[in-house]
N, C-alpha and C positions, 0 to 999 in steps of 0.2 A: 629603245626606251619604251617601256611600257605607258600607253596611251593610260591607263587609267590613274594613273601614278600622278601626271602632270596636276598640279595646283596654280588654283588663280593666284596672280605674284602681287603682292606689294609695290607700292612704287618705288623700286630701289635693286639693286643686283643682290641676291645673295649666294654668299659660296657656300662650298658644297660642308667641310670639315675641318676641324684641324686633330693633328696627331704628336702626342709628346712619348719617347719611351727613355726608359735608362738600363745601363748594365752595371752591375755593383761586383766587386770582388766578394762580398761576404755578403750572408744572408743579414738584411736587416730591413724595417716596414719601408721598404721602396712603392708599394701602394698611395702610401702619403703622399710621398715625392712627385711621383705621379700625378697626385689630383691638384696639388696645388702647382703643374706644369698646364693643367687643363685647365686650370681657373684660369690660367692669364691667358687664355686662348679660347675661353667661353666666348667671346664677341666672334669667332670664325663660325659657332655652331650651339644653338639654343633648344634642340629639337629633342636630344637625346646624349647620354655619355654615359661610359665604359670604361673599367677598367680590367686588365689579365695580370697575376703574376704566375710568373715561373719558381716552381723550388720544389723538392725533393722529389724530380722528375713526372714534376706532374702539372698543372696550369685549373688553377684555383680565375674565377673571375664573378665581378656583377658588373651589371648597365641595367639603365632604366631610361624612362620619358623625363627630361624636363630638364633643367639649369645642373649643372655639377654638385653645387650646392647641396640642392632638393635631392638629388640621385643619390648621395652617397650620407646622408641624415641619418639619426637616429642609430649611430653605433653599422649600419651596413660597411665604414670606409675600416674601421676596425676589426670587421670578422672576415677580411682579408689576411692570408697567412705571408707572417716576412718569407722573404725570398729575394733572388739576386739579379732577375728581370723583372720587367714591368711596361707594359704598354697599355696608352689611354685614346680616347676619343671621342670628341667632340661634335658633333651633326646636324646637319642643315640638308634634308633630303631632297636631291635632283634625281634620283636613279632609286625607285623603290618606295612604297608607301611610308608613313610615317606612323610606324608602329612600333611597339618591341621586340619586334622578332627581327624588326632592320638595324637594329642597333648594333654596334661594334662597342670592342673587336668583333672579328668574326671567328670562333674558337673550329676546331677539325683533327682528328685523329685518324693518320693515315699512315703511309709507306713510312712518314721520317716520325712515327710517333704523334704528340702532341703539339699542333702549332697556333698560335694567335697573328689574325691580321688584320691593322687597321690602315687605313685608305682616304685619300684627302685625292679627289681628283672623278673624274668620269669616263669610263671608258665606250666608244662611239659604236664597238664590233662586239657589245655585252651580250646581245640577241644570239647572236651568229654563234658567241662561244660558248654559251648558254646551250644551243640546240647540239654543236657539234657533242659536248658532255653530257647530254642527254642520250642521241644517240650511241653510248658508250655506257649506257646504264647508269649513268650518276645520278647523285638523288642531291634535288638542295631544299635547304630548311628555311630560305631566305628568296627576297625579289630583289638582292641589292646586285650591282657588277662585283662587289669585293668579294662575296665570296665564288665567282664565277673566277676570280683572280688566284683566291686558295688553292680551289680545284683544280686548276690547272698548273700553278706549282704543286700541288703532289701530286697531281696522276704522271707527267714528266722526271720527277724527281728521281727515280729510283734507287730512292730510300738517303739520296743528298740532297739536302733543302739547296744547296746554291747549285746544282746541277738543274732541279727543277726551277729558281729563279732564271738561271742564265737561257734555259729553253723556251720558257714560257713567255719572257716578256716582248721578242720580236712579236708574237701575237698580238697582246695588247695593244691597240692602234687609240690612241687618247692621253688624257693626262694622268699622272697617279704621280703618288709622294708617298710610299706606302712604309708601313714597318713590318716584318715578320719575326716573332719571336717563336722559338722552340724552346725545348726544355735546358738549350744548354747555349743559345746565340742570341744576338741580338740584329736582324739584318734591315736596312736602309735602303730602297731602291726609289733614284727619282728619273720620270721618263726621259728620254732619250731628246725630247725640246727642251726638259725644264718647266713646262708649263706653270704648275704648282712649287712651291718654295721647301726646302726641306734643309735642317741648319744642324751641325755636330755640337756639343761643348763638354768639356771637361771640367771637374773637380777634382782633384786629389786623384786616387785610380779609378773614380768613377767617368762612366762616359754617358752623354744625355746626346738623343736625336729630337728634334720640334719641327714642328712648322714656321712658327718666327722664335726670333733671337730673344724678344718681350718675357720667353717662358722662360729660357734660362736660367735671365736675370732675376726672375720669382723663386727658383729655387738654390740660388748662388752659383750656378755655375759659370762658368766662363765660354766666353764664344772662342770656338776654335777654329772652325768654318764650315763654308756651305756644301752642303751634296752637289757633284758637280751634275749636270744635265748627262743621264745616260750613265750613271755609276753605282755602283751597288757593294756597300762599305757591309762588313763583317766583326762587328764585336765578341770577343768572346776570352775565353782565360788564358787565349793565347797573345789579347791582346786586340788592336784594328788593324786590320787589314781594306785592301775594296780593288775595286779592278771594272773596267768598262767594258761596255755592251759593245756586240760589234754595231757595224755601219750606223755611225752618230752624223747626225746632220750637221754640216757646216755651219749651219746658223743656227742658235739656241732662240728658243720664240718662249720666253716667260710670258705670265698674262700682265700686261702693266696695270689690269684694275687693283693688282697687289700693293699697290702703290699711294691711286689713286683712291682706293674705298676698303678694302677687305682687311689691310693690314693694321695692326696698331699701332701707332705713330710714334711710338717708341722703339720700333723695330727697325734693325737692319738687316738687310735681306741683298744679297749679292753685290756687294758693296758700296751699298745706297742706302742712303738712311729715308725710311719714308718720313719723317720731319721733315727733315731737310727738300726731300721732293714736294712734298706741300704747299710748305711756304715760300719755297721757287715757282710754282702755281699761279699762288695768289700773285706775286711779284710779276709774272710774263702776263696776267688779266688786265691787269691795270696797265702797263707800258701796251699793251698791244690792241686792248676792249673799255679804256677807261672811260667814265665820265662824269660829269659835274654830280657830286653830291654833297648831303651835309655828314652821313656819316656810314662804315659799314659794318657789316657782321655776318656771320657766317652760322650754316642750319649744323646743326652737331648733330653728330659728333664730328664728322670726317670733312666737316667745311671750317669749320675752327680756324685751324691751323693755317690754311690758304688765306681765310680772309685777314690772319694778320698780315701774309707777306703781301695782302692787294693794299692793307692801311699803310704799311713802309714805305712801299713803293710810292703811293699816288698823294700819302700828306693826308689820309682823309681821316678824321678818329675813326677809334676803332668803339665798338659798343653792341651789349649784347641785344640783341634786339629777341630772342627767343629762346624762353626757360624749356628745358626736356627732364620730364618724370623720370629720373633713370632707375626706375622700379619697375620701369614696365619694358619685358624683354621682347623680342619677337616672336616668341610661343604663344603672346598676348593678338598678334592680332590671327584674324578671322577672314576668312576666302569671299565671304558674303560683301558687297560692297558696301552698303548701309552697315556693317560689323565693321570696314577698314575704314569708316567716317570717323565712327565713333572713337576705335582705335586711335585715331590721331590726333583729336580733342584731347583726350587722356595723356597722350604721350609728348605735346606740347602745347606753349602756353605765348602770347605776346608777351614782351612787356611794355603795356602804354606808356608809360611814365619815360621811357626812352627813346619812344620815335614817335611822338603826336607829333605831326605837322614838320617831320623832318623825310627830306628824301633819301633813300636807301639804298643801297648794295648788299644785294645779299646773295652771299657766296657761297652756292652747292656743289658738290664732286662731281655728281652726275643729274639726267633727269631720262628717269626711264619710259612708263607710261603719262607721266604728268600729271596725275592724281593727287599726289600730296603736293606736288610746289604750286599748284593753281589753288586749293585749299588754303596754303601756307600764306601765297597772296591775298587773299580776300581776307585771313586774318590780321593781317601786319595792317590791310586798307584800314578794316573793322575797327584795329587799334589806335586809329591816325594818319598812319604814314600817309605822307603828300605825296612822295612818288616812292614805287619799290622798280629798281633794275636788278636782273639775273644776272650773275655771271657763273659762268660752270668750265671746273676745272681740268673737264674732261672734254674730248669736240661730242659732237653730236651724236649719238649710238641711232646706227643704222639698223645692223644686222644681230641678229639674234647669236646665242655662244650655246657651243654641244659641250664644252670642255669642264664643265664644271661649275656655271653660274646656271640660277633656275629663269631664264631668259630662254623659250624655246620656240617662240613662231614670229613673225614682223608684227601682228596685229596687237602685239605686246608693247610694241617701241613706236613713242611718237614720232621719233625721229625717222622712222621707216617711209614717211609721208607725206611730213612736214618738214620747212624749213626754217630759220632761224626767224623770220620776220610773222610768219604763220603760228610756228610752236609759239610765238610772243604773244601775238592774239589770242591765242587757243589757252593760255595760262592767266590770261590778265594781266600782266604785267606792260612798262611802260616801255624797255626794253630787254631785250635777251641775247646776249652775246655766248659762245662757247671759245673756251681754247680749239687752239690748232692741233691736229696730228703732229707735225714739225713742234711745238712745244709741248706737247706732254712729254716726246719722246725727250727734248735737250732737259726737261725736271730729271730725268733720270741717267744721265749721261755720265754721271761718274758707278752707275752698274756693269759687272761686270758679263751682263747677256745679254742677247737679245731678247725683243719682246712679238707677242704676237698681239694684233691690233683688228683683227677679224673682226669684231662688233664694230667698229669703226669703219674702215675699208672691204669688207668681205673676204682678204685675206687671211684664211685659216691656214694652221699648219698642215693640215690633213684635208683632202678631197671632202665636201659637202652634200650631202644628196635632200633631196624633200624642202629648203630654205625656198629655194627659187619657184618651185607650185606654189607656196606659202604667199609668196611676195605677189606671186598673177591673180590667185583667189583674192585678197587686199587691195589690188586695184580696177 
C-alpha cells in the first residue's frame, strides 16, 4: 500500500466500494439501471462513481469525484449509449489516492479486446504484483490494486477472459468482490474466503450482480443468491453458468463489520439479514451489559437499529436523543482535526428537549479512535443528560484491517491500548460496555459463512507483516 495514499481516518471504519452490474438480453439504457443500483449503495462509497456500458462491441463509459448523484447530473447519465451490459462503482479509497484517475471501472484494451473492472475489496500482494508487471513492461494509468487485477487477467488470459480470471486469481492474496465486463460477458468473481459480499438477482431474462441485496430491490429485481466464496459466475447469451476456484479454504472468513456497520440494514447478505443481526445486538447488550437508565438511543445511522433491540429487551424507552444532517456525506469531512470538529457539529445535533436531566444509553456499532463518541458525549452532557452509558455492538477493535477497511496502523485504534474501564475515562462517559466476540458472532448465526474477526482477535485470514513493529513503536 502505498505510504502516501494513507489518509487521516475519521472516527469510524470505512469500506473500501460497492459494485452493481447487469446483463440484458436486448440493448436498452441499462446505464440507468445501473445508477440507480449505485444509489442504493452510495452509503458503501461517497468519494467517487462510475459507470461502463457494453454495446456494439465497444465499451462507452464516465466517472467522476463525488455522490452518484452529482456524477452523473446534468444530462452526463444520458449521453451514455443503450447497450446490454453495464457495470458501476461506488468508492471509498483504501489503496490509491483520491482522485480521478482512481476511479472505476477500470476500462483496458488488451488480448480479449475491450474489458471494464470494478473492485469492492483490497488486495495485500498489490505492490509485489504491481513490480512483477512492471518488470514485464506494463504500463498503468492508475495507483489503485484493481487495475493491477485487470492486468493481470489479461496478460494471462490468452485472448479468454475466464482463462485469464481462473489464472490470475490464486495470485491475488486479499479480498476482492469484483465484476469484469467485456464486450459480450458479464463475469462475477468473489475471493476464495468471501471476505467482501457479492449477490446474483434476476428479473425476467435479465441477470443483476451487487454487492447487497438493498440494490436489487431499487431496481426491482429479485434476489437469487449469493456468489459463493471462491466462485466465479459467467453471464452471457448463453445464459449463467460459474465454476469454482481450486484449493478453497475450509473455512469462509466474511468480514462481520458487513453486519455490524458497512451494510444497509435492509440487506441480506448470506443469509442473514443485517436487521435482523442488529437488533439481536442491541437485545444481547442489554441481557449481557445492561443497566439502570431513564431511557435509550442510538448514534445513527448504524446504532438505530440495535438500540431498539437493547429498548425490547431491557423495558427502557426508547428516544431519539441525536438529530443527523443527512445532507452531509463523508466527502464533507476533512483529515485536518479542527476540520473533523467542525464536521461533526454540522453532521449532528442533541436534542434537549429529550434528555435534560435523563440518564442515557446510547448505543454505537463501534468506536474506533474515540474522537467523535467523546465529542458526542460532552454534547448529550452540554444538552442535559445526568448520565450518558456506551454500549457498543461490536467488542472492542484492537487490531487494525489490510482487507478493505481504511484502519491501518494501532495508533488509530483506541482500543489497541485501552481497556473498557480506560477507554470509559478517555471518552467521558459514566460507563462503557462492548459486546463479546461470542455474541456478535451468535447476531449472525443464521449466515451461512464464516467470518473473519482479525480487528477483534488478530486473527486474519492471510499471514500479517508490519502490524506487530506498529504495535512496539505505540508502546
Amino acid at each position: 500500500m502505498d505510504s502516501d495514499c494513507i489518509k487521516a481516518p475519521f472516527d469510524s471504519f470505512h469500506e473500501e466500494c460497492g459494485v452493481f452490474g447487469i446483463y440484458s438480453p436486448e440493448n436498452r439504457d441499462v446505464a440507468r439501471t445501473v445508477y440507480y443500483g449505485l444509489y442504493a449503495l452510495q452509503h458503501r462509497g461517497q468519494e467517487s462513481s462510475g459507470i461502463a456500458v457494453s454495446y456494439a462491441n465497444r465499451i462507452q463509459y464516465y466517472k467522476g469525484m463525488g455522490l452518484v448523484s452529482d456524477v452523473f447530473s446534468g444530462g452526463r447519465l444520458d449521453s451514455l449509449p443503450q447497450g446490454d451490459i453495464a457495470i458501476g462503482h461506488v468508492r471509498y479509497s483504501t489503496t490509491g489516492a483520491s482522485q480521478l484517475l482512481n476511479a472505476q471501472p477500470v476500462i483496458l484494451t488488451g488480448k480479449c479486446g475491450m474489458m471494464a473492472v470494478a473492485h469492492n475489496g483490497n488486495l495485500m500482494n498489490s505492490k509485489e504484483l504491481r513490480d512483477e508487471l512492471l518488470a514485464q513492461n506494463a504500463v498503468f494509468q492508475t495507483t489503485i490494486d484493481s487495475e493491477v487485477m485487470a492486468v493481470f487477467i489479461n496478460s494471462l488470459s490468452d485472448g479468454d477472459i475466464i482463462n485469464g480470471v481462473r489464472r490470475a486469481c490464486p495470485k491475488f492474496r486479499g479480498s476482492y468482490a469484483l465484476l469484469i465486463m467485456t464486450t459480450n460477458e458479464l463475469i462475477a468473481v468473489r475471493d476464495p474466503f468471501g471476505i467482501r459480499p457479492l449477490c446474483i438477482g434476476r428479473s425476467d431474462d435479465e441477470y443483476f450482480v451487487s454487492s447487497e441485496s438493498c440494490a436489487l430491490d431499487a431496481v426491482g429485481a429479485d434476489f437469487v443468491r449469493d456468489v459463493k466464496p471462491g466462485e466465479i459466475v459467467i453471464i452471457s447469451e448463453d445464459g449463467i453458468r460459474s465454476e469454482m476456484m481450486d484449493d478453497i479454504p475450509e473455512k469462509s472468513r466474511m468480514c462481520i463489520f458487513e453486519y455490524v456497520y458497512f451494510a444497509r440494514h435492509d440487506s441480506v447478505m448470506d443469509g442473514c439479514s443485517v436487521y435482523g443481526a442488529r437488533y439481536e445486538a442491541g437485545k444481547l447488550l442489554a441481557r449481557h451489559c445492561g443497566i439502570d437508565a431513564d431511557l435509550v438511543s442510538g448514534v445513527p445511522d448504524s446504532g438505530v437499529v440495535a438500540a431498539r433491540g437493547y429498548a425490547e429487551e431491557s423495558g427502557i424507552p426508547y428516544v431519539e436523543a441525536l438529530a443527523k444532517n443527512r445532507y452531509v456525506g463523508r466527502t464533507f469531512i476533512q483529515p485536518e482535526q479542527k476540520q473533523r470538529e467542525n464536521a461533526l457539529n454540522v453532521k449532528m445535533n442533541a436534542l434537549r428537549a429529550n434528555i435534560k436531566g435523563k440518564r442515557l444509553v446510547i448505543i454505537d456499532d463501534s468506536i474506533v479512535r474515540g474522537t467523535t463518541m467523546r465529542r458526542l458525549v460532552k454534547m448529550l452532557r452540554d444538552a442535559g443528560a445526568k448520565e450518558v452509558h456506551i454500549r457498543v455492538c461490536s467488542p472492542i477493535i484492537k487490531h487494525p484491517c489490510h482487507l478493505g477497511i481504511d484502519i491501518q496502523t494501532y495508533s488509530q485504534l483506541i482500543g489497541a491500548y485501552k481497556d473498557e474501564k480506560q477507554i470509559c475515562i478517555s471518552l467521558g462517559a459514566d460507563s462503557v460496555r462492548y459486546l463479546s466476540v461470542e455474541d456478535l458472532v451468535e447476531t449472525c448465526k443464521s449466515a451461512s459463512v464464516g467470518f473473519c474477526l482479525g480487528c477483534f482477535t488478530g486473527d486474519y485470514p492471510y499471514p500479517v507483516d508490519g502490524y506487530e513493529a506498529d504495535k512496539l513503536k505505540l508502546e
